[in-house]
N, C-alpha and C positions, 0 to 999 in steps of 0.2 A: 177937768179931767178929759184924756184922751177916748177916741172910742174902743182903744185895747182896753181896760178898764172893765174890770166886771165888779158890779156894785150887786153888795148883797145886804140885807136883811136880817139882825139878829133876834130872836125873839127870848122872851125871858125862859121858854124853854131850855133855852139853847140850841134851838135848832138855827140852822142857815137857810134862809131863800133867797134864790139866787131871781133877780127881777129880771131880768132877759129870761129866762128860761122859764118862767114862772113854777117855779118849782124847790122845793126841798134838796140843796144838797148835803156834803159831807165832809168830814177835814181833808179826806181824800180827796175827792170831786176836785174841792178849791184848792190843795196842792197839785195833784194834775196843770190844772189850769194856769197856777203860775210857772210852772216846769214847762208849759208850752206857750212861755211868754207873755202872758196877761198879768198884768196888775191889779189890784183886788182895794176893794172901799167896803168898809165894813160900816155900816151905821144900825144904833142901836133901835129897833122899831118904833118903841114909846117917846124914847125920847131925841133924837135923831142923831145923837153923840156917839164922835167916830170909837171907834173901836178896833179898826183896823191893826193898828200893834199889837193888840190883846190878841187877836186871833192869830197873823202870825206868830205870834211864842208859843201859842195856844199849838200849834202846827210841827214846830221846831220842836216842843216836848213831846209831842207825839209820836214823833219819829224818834227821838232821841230813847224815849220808851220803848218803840220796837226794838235795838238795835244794843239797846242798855248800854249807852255811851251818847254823847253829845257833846262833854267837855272834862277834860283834867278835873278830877277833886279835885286841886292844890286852888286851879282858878275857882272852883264852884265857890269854894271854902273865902277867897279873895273878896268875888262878889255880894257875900252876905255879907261879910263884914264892912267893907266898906260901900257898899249900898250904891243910892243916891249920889253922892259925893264928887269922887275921882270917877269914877264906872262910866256914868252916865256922857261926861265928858268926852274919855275916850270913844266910849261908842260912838258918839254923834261925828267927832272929828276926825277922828284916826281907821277904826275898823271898818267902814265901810269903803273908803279908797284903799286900804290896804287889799283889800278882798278883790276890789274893782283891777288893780296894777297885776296883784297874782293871775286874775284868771284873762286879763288880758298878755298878761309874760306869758303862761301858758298857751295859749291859742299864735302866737308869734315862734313861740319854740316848736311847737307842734308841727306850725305851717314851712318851717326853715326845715325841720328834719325829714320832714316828708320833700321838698325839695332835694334835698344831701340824696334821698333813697332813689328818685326819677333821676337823678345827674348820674348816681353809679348806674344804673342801671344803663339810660343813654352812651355814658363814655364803655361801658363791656360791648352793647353792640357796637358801636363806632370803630370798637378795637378790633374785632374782630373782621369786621367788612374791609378795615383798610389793611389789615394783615394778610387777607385772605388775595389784595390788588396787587400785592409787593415781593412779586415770586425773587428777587432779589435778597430777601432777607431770609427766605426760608431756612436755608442752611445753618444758619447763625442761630435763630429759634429752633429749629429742633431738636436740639439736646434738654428743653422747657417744656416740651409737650408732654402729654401723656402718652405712657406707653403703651400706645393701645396697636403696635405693629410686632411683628416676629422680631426686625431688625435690630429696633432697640434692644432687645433680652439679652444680645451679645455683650451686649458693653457693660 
């Protein structure tokens, strides 16, 4: 394991210690912690067996509780049924690159639109500086301006 990696501690309580910190956290604490990038090792105190899946679902229901929503009934109702089986499957090979491709799509669209916004924004002043160099064309644009003179109102 990397040193991003926060290894913690489960006890039959159920509480979490977190061993860097030597300390007691909480499903918060260690959702924090993964939201600012760390990755989390859960082992069970007594007997050193990971548990780490357990605790983030443990984490996902918790939130999903706050928020009373997590997933479609229709999949909820899927998952029970067929359990183990097909589920298991998909998750392991399909849903985690699916999720990795979206939230890299998005971070590429994001970063292209935000581009599109600094080009308009460059090409108005551009336009405007080279417009303002080219008293030759004035005439031609002014019937495009804003009427912001006496003279236009005649027309």
């Amino acid at each position: 394991m990397n040193n991003n990696t926060l290894r913690l501690k489960k006890y039959t309580n159920r509480r979490l210690y977190d061993t860097e910190k030597s300390a007691y956290v909480t499903l918060d604490d260690v959702m924090e912690a993964i939201r600012g990038g760390r990755s989390i090792s859960v082992a069970e105190a007594k007997s050193g067996e990971d548990v780490t899946a357990f605790i983030l679902t443990q984490i996902i229901l918790e939130e999903s509780r706050k928020k009373n929503s997590l997933l479609p009934i229709p999949l909820l109702h899927l998952i029970v049924r067929y359990g183990e089986t097909i589920l298991s499957e998909f998750f392991e090979k399909y849903l985690e690159q699916t999720i990795r491709n979206y939230l890299n799509y998005k971070a590429m669209a994001d970063d292209q639109f935000k581009k599109w916004l600094k080009l308009g924004m460059d090409l108005s002043a551009m336009t405007e500086k080279s417009m303002s160099t080219l008293p030759v064309f004035r005439p031609v644009l002014d019937p495009f301006r804003k009427p912001d003179s006496p003279a236009s109102e005649d027309s």
